[in-house]
C-alpha positions as MATLAB code, in Angstrom:
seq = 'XXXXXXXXXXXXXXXXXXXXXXXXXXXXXXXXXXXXXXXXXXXXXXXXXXXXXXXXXXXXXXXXXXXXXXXXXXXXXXXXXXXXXXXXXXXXXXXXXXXXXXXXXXXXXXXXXXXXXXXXXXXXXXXXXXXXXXXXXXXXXXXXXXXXXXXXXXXXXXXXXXXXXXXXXXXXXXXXXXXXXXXXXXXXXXXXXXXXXXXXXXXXXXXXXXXXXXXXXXXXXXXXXXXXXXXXXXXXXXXXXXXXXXXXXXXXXXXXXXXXXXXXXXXXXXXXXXXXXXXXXXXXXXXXXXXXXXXXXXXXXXXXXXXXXXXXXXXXXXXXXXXXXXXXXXXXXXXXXXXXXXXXXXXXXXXXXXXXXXXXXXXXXXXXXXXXXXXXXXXXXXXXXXXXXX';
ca = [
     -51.027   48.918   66.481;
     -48.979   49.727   63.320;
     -45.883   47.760   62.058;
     -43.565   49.806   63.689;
     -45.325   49.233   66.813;
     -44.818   45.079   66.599;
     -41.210   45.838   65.311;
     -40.356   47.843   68.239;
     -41.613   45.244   70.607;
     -39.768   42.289   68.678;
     -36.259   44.150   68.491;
     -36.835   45.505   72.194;
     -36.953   41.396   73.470;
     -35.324   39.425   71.078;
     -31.828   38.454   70.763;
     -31.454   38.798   67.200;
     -30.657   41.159   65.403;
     -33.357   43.342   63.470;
     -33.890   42.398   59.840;
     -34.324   45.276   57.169;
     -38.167   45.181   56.305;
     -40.402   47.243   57.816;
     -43.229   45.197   57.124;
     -45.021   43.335   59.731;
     -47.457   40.680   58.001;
     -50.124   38.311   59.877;
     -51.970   36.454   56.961;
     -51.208   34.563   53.823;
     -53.451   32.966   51.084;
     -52.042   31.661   48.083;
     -49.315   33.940   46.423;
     -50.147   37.057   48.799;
     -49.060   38.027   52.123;
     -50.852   40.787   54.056;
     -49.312   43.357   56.931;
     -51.076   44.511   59.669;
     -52.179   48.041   58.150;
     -53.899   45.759   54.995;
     -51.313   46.048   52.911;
     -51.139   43.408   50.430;
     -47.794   42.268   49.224;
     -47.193   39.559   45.991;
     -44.712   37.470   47.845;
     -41.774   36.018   45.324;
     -39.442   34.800   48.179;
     -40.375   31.155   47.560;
     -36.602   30.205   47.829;
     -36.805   31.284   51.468;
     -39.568   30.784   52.821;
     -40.752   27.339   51.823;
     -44.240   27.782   50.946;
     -43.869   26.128   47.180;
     -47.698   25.600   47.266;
     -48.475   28.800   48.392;
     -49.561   30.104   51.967;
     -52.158   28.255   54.006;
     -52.531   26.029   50.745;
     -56.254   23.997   51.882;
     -55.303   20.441   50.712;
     -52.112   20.782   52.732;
     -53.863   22.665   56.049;
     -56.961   19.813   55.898;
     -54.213   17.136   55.828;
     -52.355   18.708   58.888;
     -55.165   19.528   60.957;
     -56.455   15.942   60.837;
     -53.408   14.421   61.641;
     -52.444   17.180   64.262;
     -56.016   15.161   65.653;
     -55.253   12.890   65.270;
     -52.146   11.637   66.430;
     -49.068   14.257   66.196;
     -46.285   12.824   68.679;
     -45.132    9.256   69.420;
     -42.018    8.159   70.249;
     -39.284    6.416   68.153;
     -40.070    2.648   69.235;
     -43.076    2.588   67.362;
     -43.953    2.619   64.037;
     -46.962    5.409   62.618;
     -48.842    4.780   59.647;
     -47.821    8.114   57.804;
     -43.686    7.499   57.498;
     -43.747    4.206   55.618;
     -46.374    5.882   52.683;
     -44.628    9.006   52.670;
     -41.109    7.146   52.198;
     -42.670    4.875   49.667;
     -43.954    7.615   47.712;
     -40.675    9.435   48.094;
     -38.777    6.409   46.911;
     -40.845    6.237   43.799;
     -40.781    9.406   42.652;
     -36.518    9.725   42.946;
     -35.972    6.524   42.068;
     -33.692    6.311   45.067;
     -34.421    3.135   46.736;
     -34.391    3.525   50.840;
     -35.371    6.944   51.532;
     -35.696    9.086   55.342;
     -37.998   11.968   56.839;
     -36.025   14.842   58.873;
     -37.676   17.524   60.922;
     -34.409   19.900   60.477;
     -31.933   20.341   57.195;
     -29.531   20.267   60.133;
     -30.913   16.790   61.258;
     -30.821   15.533   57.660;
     -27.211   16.984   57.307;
     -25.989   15.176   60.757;
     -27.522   11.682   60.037;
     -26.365   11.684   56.545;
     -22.611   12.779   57.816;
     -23.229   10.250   60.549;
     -24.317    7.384   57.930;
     -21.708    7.714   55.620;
     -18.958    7.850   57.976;
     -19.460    4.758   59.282;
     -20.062    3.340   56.053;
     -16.760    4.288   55.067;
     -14.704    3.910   58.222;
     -15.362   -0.141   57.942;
     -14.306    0.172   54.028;
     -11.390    2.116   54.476;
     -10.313    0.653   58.043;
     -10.560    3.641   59.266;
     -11.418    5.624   62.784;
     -14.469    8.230   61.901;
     -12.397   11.170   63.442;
      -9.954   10.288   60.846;
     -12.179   11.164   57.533;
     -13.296   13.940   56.017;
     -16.593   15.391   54.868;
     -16.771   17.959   52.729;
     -19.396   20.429   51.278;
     -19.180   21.757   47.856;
     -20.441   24.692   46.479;
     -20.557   27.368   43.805;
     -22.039   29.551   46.915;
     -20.203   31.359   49.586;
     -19.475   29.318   52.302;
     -21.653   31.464   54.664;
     -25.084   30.097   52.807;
     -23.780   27.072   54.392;
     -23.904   27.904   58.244;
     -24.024   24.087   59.885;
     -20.584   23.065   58.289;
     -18.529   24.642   61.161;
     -20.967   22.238   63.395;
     -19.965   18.459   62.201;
     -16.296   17.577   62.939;
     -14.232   16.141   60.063;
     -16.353   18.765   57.950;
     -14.754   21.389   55.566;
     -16.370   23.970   53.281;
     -14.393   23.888   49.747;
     -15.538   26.124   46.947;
     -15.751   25.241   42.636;
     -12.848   26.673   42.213;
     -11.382   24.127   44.615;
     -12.457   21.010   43.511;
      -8.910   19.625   42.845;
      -8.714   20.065   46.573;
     -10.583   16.817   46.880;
      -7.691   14.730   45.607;
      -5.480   15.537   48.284;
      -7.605   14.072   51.182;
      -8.910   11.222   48.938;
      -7.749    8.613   51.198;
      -9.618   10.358   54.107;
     -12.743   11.136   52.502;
     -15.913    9.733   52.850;
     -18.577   11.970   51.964;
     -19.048   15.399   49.228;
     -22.237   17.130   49.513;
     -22.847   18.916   46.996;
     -24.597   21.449   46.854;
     -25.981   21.459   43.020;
     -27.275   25.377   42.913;
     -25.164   27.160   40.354;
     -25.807   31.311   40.733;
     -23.190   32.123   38.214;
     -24.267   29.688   35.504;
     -27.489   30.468   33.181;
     -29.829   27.683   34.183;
     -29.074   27.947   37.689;
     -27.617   24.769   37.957;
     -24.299   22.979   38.128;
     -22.467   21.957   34.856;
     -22.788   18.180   34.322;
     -19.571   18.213   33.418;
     -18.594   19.784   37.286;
     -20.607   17.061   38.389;
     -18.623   14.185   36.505;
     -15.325   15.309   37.030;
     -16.338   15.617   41.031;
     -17.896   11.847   40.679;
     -14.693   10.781   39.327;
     -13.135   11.627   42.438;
     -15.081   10.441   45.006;
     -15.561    7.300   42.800;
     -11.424    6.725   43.170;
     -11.803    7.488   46.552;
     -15.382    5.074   47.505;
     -16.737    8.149   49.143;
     -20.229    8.576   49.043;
     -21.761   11.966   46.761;
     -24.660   13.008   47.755;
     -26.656   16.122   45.605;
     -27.526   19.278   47.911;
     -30.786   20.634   47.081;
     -31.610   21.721   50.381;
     -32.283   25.547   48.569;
     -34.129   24.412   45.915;
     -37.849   24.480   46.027;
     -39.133   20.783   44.324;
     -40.328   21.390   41.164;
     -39.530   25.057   40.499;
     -36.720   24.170   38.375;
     -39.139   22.712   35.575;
     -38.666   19.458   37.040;
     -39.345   17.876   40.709;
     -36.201   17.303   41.811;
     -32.770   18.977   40.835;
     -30.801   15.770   40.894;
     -33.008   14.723   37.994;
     -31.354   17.296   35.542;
     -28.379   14.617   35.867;
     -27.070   10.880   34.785;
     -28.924    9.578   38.053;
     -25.926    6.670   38.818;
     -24.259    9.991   39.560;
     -25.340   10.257   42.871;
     -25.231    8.015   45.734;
     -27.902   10.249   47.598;
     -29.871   12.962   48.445;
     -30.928   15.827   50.754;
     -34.279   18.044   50.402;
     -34.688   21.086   52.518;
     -37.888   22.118   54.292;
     -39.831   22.657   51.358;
     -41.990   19.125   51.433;
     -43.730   20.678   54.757;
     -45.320   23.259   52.570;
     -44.052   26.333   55.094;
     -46.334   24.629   57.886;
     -44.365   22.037   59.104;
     -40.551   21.485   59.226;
     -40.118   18.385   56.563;
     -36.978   17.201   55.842;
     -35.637   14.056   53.714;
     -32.904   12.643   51.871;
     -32.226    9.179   50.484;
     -29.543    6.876   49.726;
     -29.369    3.880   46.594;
     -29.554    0.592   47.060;
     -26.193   -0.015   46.872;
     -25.404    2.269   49.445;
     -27.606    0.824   51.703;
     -26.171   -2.346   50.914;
     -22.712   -0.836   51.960;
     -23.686    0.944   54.961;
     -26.749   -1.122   56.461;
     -29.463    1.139   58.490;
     -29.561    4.215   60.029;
     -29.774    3.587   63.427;
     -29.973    6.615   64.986;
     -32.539    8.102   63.109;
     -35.394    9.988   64.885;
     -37.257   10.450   62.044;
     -40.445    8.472   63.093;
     -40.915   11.289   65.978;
     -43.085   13.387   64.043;
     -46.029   12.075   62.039;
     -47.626   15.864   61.244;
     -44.234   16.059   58.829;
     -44.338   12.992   56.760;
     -48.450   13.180   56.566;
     -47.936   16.820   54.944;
     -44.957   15.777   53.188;
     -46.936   12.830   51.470;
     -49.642   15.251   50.194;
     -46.905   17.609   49.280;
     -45.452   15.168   46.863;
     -48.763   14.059   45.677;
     -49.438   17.855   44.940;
     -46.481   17.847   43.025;
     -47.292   14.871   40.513;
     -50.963   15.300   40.430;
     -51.404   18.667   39.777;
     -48.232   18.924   37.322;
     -46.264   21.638   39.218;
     -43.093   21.160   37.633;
     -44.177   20.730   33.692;
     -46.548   23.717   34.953;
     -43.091   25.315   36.131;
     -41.492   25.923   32.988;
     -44.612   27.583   31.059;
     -45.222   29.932   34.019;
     -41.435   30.499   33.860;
     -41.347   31.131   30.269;
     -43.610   34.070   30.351;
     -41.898   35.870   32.676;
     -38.505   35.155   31.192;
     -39.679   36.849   27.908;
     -40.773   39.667   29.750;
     -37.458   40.735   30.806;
     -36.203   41.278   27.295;
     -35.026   44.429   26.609;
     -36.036   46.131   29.895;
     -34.126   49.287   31.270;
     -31.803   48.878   34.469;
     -31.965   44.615   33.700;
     -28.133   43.737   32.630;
     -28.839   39.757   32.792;
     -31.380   37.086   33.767;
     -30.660   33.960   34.781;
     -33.350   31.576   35.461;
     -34.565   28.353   34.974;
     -38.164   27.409   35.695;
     -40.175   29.529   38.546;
     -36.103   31.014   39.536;
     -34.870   34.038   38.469;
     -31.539   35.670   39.599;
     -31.924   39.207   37.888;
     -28.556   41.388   37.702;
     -29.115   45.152   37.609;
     -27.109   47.131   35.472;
     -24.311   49.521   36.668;
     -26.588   52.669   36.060;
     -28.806   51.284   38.605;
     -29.031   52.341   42.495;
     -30.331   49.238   44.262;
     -31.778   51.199   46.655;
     -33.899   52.973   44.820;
     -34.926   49.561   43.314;
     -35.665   48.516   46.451;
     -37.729   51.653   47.485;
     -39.854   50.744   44.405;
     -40.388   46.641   44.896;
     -41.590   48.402   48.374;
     -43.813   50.916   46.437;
     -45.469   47.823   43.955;
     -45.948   45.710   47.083;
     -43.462   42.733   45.903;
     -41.770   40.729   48.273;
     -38.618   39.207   47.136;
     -34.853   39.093   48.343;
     -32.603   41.981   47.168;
     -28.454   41.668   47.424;
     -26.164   44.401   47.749;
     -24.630   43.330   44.558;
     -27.155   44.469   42.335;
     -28.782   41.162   42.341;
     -32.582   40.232   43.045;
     -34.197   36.363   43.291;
     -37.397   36.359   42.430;
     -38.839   32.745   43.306;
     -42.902   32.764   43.021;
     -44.608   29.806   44.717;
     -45.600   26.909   41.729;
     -49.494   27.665   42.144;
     -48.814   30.900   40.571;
     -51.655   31.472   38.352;
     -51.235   33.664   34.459;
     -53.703   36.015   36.214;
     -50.703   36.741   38.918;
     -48.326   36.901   36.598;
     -49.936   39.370   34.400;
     -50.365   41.316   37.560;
     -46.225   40.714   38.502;
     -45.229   41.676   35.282;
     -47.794   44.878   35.453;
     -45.523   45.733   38.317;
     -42.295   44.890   37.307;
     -43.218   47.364   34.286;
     -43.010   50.416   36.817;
     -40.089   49.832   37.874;
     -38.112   48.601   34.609;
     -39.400   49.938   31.548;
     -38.651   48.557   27.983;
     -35.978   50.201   26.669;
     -36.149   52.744   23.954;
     -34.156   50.944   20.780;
     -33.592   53.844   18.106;
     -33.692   52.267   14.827;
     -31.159   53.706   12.420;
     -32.535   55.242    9.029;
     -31.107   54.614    6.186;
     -30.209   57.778    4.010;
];
């Protein structure tokens, strides 16, 4: 059977609708993906789909299969010995003082909306249906599909932050979501950040920094928070990264005083799941031991010098293993896109003229000469004519 063959079948029974690629892939090692006609594609789509360390990375797939026998299920009135290590370890490295595990970004979403709210409620004197949450970002409001789920919850873009003043009295939680598209480093202004502290400060809401679309470490550092004053934040919420794209691995965290505000989390099922917070624990041992975020920004640096002068580039943003590339006006995206599909790279095109091109932090120089080998079909240097002097 080809690809079109599996495609047919999966858009003939699903109830979803059919994505654009026409790729149909079955194996993964490292940085490469491979389809079912032995194709193999360098895949740079990180930000998506989780696998920071790479597909089937072997410390991570050794850890999971011998927990998976293990033990993999329990229920939530008994303790496991892989949540308390993985939390500790979590703790240390953020500096955040009682941390939690989360098998969804919609669970870890819900219990923190559900933990601040009745934090606040006693503070305020307030009934939970009466405060707000709201979610802040420099993003459209669709990259932020589970804020039409939580009642109380609003989406409010940058350019709305005074908006926060008016429901100060109601509020009691702003996450914030700290990815920045439109600024150079990819990241939130600290000055943004302060002036939203300010107001949830005035109004003892809780802020809590978003990274649940940031791959640890890619940045240059393993958490985005870190970039900031860190008595900015009064928590935190990681995506699915932590499970290494074989597990779902959520977590977030909350300081001291917080918890000293708000008390426990009782309705956290967190404990459910021990595969999670065993892979997660090796994940974040990965991360310090091997260096993946100091490694980050050398890796980064290479490629970001390689996009100097090249033809149909207009900007690059980027910061670390990121890179939000803007194609000029001359350029015809889908042609661009015929051509990533020609070189074999995977990565996430926009109709805007705009690609993300998010490698997975084991990317070795030997990949990246072979990357930028490819990127140099499809965006030449440019041709600067150097004006004689008579």
């Amino acid at each position: 059977m080809k690809n079109k063959d599996f495609i047919n079948i999966e858009t003939h029974y699903s109830l979803s609708q059919p994505n654009q690629s026409d790729s149909v892939f079955h194996k993964g090692e490292g940085v490469w993906l491979w389809d079912i006609e032995s194709l193999q594609y360098l895949d740079l789509t990180t930000m998506q789909n989780h696998a920071i360390f790479g597909h089937s990375p072997s410390r991570l797939v050794k850890v999971l299969v011998e927990q998976a026998q293990n033990l993999s299920l329990n229920t939530n009135f008994v303790y496991t010995d892989r949540l308390g290590p993985f939390l500790k370890k979590l703790s240390e490295m953020t500096l955040f003082a009682r941390c939690m595990a989360f098998s969804s970004t919609y669970q870890a979403y819900s219990e923190m909306i559900f933990y601040s709210m009745n934090a606040i409620s006693r503070l305020k004197n307030l009934a939970t249906d009466e405060l707000k949450v709201v979610f802040l970002s420099s993003r459209h409001k669709d990259s932020h599909p589970y804020v039409d789920l939580f009642h109380g919850c609003s989406f409010l873009s940058l350019n709305e932050i005074d908006e926060l003043e008016k429901v100060e009295s109601q509020l009691s939680l702003v996450i914030l979501d700290l990815l920045d598209l439109n600024q150079p480093n990819l990241l939130l202004t600290h000055d943004t950040v302060f002036k939203i502290k300010q107001i949830t400060k005035r109004s003892q809401a809780f802020l809590v920094a978003d990274e649940s679309h940031i791959p640890p470490g890619s940045l240059g550092i393993n958490f985005a928070f870190q970039a900031y004053d860190p008595q900015l934040f009064d928590g935190f919420i990681l995506g699915e990264y932590l499970g290494g794209g074989l597990t779902p691995m959520c977590a977030g965290g909350v300081t001291e005083n917080v918890f000293q505000q708000a008390g426990t989390l009782h309705s956290s099922m967190s404990s459910l799941y021990p595969l999670g917070p065993a892979v997660g624990l090796e994940s974040l041992c990965m991360l310090e031991e091997m260096f993946l975020a100091e490694k980050a920004l050398v890796k980064g640096a290479i490629i970001q010098n390689y996009f100097a002068q090249r033809k149909f580039i207009k900007e690059v943003y980027s910061h670390g293993l990121i890179f939000k590339i803007i194609l000029s006006d001359e350029c015809d995206i889908n042609t661009i896109a015929a051509q990533l599909k020609d070189q074999l790279l995977l990565c996430h095109i926009f109709n805007d003229k705009m690609l993300m091109i998010t490698p997975a932090l084991i990317i070795s120089e030997q990949e990246i000469e072979i990357l930028l080998q490819k990127l140099g079909n499809i965006f030449p240097l440019e041709v600067v004519k150097e004006l004689s002097s008579s």
